[in-house]
C-alpha positions in Angstrom: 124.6 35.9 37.9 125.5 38.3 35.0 122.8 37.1 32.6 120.7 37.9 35.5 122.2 41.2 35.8 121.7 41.9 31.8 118.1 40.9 32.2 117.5 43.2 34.9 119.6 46.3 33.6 117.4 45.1 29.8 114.2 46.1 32.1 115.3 48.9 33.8 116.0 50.1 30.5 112.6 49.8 29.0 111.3 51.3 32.0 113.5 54.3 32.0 112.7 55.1 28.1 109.0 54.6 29.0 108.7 57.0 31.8 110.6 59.5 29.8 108.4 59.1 26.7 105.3 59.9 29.6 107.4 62.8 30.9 107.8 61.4 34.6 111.3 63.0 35.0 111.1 62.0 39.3 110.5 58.2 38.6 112.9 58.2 35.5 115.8 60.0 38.1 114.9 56.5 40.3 115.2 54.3 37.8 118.2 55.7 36.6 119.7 55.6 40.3 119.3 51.6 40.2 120.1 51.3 36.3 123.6 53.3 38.0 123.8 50.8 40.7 123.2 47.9 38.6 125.9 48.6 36.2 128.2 48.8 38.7 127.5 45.2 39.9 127.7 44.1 36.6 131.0 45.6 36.4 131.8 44.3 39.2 130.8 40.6 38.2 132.4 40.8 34.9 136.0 42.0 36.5 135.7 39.0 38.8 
């Protein structure tokens, strides 16, 4: 489960720089909403 998580946050993250680089600052606040809620379930994992 966390290597999945890492692999998903690694992707979110690529998509968040892109759509920066492009200047689409309303899908790069969503992205950064699930890279948020991601994090914390990694967190979560990784305390378990």
């Amino acid at each position: 489960m966390t290597t999945k998580l890492f692999l998903e946050l690694k992707k979110l993250f690529a998509d968040l720089a892109s759509t920066l680089i492009l200047g689409k600052d309303k899908d790069a606040a969503d992205i950064a909403m699930l890279v948020s809620e991601k994090s914390k379930a990694l967190a979560d994992e990784l305390a378990k």
